[in-house]
Steps between C-alpha positions, in 0.01 A plus 500: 500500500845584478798268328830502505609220178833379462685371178859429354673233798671233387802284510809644381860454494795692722563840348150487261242790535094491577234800500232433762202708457222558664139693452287647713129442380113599680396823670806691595485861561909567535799261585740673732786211436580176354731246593658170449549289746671147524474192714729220420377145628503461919626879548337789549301735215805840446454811377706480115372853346233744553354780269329804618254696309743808427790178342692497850635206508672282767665172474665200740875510496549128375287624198633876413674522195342209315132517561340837401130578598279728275138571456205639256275687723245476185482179499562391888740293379914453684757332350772314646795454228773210641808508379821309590297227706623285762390177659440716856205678301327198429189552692098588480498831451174702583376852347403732737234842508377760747213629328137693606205357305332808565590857602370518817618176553835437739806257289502182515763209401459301270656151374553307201510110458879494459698388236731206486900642379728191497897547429728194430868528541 
């Protein structure tokens, strides 16, 4: 069984910083990407940053420059460091994988719960 676990949201003020992580745990055989994903209340879940295996990375234009996406293949774990925060990011935001739990297996996608990220003016 394969779980994607969230941790670090909050509530934060204008300009503050948050790391969202977010580890991949159960029977994987290789993770081709991981993402971050955000969906802020009555709108529609948006693509913030993505990881590939190799460390391409890709972000949303609102978000480039301040938010910077890494990952530890070892430990199936990506990172999502916030910086300079604005009330538009407040929002669920939702880790994302495409992973095989086995090699002869095709990729699947994967979701986490989400995490809350809240930020006052």
């Amino acid at each position: 069984q394969v779980q994607l676990v969230e941790s670090g949201g909050g509530l934060v003020e204008a300009g503050g910083s948050l790391r969202l992580s977010c580890a991949a745990s159960g029977s994987i055989y290789d993770i081709r990407n991981m993402a971050w994903y955000r969906q802020p209340s009555g709108k529609q879940r948006v693509l913030v940053a993505s990881i590939s295996s190799g460390g391409t990375t890709n972000y949303a234009d609102d978000v480039k420059g301040r938010f910077t996406i890494s990952g530890d293949n070892a430990k199936k774990t990506t990172y999502l460091e916030m910086n300079s925060l604005k009330p538009e990011d407040t929002a669920a935001y939702y880790c994302y994988a495409a992973l095989k739990i086995r090699f002869n297996t095709s990729y699947r996608q994967y979701w986490g719960q989400g995490t809350q990220v809240t930020v006052s003016s």
